[in-house]
C-alpha positions in Angstrom: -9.6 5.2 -17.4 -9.3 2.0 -18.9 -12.5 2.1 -20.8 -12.3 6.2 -21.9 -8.5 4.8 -22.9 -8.4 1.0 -23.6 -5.2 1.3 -25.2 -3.4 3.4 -22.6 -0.8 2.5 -20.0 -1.0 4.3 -17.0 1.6 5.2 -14.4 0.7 4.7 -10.7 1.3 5.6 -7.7 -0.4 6.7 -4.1 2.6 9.2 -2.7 5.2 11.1 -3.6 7.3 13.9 -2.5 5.1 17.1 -2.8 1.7 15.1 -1.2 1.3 13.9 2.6 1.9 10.3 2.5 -1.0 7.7 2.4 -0.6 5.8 5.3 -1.5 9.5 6.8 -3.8 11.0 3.8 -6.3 7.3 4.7 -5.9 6.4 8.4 -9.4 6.9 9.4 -9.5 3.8 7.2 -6.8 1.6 8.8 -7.9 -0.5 11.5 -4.1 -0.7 12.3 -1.6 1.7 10.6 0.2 -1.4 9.0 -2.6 -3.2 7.8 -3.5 0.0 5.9 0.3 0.1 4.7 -0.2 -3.5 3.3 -3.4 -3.2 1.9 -2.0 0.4 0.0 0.5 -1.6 -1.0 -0.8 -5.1 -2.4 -3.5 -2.7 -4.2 -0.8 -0.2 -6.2 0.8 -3.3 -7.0 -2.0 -5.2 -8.6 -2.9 -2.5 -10.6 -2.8 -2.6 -14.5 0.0 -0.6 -15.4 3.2 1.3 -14.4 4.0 1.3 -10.8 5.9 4.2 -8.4 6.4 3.8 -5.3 7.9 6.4 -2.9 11.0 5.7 -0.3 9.4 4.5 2.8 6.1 3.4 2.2 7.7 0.1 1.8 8.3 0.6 5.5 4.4 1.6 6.4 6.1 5.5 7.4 3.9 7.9 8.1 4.0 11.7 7.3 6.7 13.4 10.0 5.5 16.4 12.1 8.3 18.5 12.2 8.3 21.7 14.2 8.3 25.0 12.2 11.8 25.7 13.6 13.2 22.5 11.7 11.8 23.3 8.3 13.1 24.0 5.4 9.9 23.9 2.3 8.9 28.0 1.5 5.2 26.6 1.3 5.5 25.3 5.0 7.6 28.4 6.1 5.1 30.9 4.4 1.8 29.0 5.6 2.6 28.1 8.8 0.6 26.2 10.7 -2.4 26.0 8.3 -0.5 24.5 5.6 3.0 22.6 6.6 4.3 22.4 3.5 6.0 19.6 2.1 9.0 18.8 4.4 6.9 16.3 5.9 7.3 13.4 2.9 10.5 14.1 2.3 12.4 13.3 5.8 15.5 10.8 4.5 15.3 7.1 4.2 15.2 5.7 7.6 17.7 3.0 7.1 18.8 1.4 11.0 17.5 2.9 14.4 20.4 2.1 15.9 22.4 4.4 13.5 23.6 7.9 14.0 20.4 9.3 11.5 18.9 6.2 11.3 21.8 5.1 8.8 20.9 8.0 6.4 24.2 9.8 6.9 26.7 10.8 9.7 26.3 14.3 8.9 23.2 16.4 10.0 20.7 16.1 7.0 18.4 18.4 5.6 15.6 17.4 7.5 15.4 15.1 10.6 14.5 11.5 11.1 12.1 11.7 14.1 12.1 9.0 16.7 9.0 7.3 15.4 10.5 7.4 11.8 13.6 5.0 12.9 11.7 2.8 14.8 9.8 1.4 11.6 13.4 1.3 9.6 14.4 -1.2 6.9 16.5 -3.2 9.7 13.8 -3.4 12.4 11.9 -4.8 10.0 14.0 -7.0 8.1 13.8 -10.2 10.5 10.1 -9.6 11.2 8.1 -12.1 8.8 4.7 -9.9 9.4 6.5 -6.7 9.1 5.2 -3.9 6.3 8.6 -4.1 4.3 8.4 -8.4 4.3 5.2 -7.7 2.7 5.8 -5.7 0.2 8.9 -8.2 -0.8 6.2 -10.9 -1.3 3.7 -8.5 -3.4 6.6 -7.5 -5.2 7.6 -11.4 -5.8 4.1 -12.3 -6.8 3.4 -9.4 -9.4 7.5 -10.2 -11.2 6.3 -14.0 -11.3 2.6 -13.7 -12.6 2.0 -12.3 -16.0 -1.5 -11.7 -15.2 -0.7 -9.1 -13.0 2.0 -7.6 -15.1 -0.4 -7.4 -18.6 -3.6 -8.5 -18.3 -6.3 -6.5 -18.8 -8.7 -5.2 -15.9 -12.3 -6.4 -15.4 -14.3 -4.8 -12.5 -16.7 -6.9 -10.9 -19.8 -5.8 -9.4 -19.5 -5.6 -5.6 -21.0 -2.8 -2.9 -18.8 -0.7 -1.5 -16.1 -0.9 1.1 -15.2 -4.2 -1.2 -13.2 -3.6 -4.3 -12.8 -6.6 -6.6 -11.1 -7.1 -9.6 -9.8 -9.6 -12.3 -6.6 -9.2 -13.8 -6.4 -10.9 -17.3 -8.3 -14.4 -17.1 -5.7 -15.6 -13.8 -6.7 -13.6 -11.2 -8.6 -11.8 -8.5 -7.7 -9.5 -7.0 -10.0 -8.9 -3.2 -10.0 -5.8 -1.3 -12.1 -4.8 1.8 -11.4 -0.4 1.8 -12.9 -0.2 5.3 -11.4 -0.7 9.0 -14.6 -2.9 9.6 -14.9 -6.9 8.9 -16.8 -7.8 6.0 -18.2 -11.2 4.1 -18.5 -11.8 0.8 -19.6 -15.4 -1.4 -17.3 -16.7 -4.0 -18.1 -19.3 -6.4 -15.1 -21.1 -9.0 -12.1 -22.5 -9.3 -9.3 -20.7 -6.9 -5.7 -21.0 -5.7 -4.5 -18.5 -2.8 -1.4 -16.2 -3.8 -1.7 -14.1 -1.2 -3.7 -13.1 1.9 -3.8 -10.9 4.8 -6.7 -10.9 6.9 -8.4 -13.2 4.8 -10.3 -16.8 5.2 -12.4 -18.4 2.4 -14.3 -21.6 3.5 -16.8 -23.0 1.4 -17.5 -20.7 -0.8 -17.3 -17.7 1.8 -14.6 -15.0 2.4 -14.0 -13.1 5.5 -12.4 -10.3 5.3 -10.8 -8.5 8.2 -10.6 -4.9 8.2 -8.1 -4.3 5.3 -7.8 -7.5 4.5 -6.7 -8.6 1.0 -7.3 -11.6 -0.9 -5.6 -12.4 -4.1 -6.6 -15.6 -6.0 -5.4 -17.1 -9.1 -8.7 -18.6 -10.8 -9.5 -21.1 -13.7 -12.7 -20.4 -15.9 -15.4 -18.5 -14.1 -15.8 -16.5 -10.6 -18.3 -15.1 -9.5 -18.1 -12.8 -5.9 -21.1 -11.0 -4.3 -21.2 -9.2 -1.1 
């Protein structure tokens, strides 16, 4: 995209409300279903461009399986059990598990907020430093604060796949290691740590847990091999 459109400004985002949610759609590539939620996350957001995210995968949720008796979508009603339609995104905000609803509403909602659902809710989370939604406030932090991440321009680097890597502008790197299985890689320049998760670099060397994410702010030249 960004070489076919250099001057284009696209709009991102890995779910919404007509698509099974990520932390579902890629779980054969979590090593834990909230280290895939982080990694999901820290990646959307250092990407070059607009950014949606959908309620709850701040949260880490994953899609709901409703019986067919509690839905409500045509597509899932008509399809049955092939396709479950839709209704399986788009179960309310879980706000408390200690709520009527979760804290979505006193009344019965449209769809229901299955037990597993409330348990990862904003509040359980809240006082949790390593939880999914503390995460995301410190991605969130880091992209507002850094005007590398905001507007500078993408530069791929050259690595072998599960690693993703990628500079943002001339300020930083951006590390990503796609696969549930620890990888190492060799990185040479001038780096500060912004962030990491899973993530060591000593001398030169980064370990990478599975899904573990490294972002860097750099000075001059980097060079990363795997």
């Amino acid at each position: 995209f960004y070489t076919g459109a250099p001057n284009g400004w696209p709009c991102w985002a890995f779910s919404n409300h007509d698509v099974v949610r990520h932390a579902t759609r890629w779980q054969q590539h979590g090593i834990t279903n909230e280290a895939l939620a982080k990694q999901a996350g820290a990646l959307l957001l250092s990407l070059q461009g607009s950014i949606c995210m959908y309620q709850g995968e701040e949260l880490g949720q994953t899609e709901s399986d409703l019986e067919y008796s509690e839905l409500t979508d045509p597509q899932g009603l008509r399809f049955w059990p092939e396709n479950k339609g839709r209704d399986g995104c788009r179960t309310p905000m879980a706000w408390d598990a200690n709520q009527p609803n979760a804290g979505f509403s006193l009344a019965k909602p449209w769809l229901p907020i299955k037990p597993s659902q409330a348990a990862h809710s904003a509040a359980q989370q809240m006082d949790n430093p390593d939880s999914v939604l503390n995460f995301y406030k410190r991605i969130l932090h880091l992209r507002k604060s850094s005007a590398a991440l905001k507007h500078g321009a993408t530069q791929f680097l050259d690595t072998q796949e599960p690693i993703l890597a990628f500079k943002r502008g001339d300020e930083s790197l951006c590390i990503f290691n796609l696969s549930p299985t620890a990888q190492q890689m060799k990185i040479s320049g001038q780096l500060t740590e912004w962030l990491a998760e899973g993530a060591t670099l000593t001398d030169g060397e980064l370990s990478l847990a599975g899904n573990g994410i490294a972002l860097f702010q750099v000075v001059g030249a980097v060079a990363v091999s795997n």
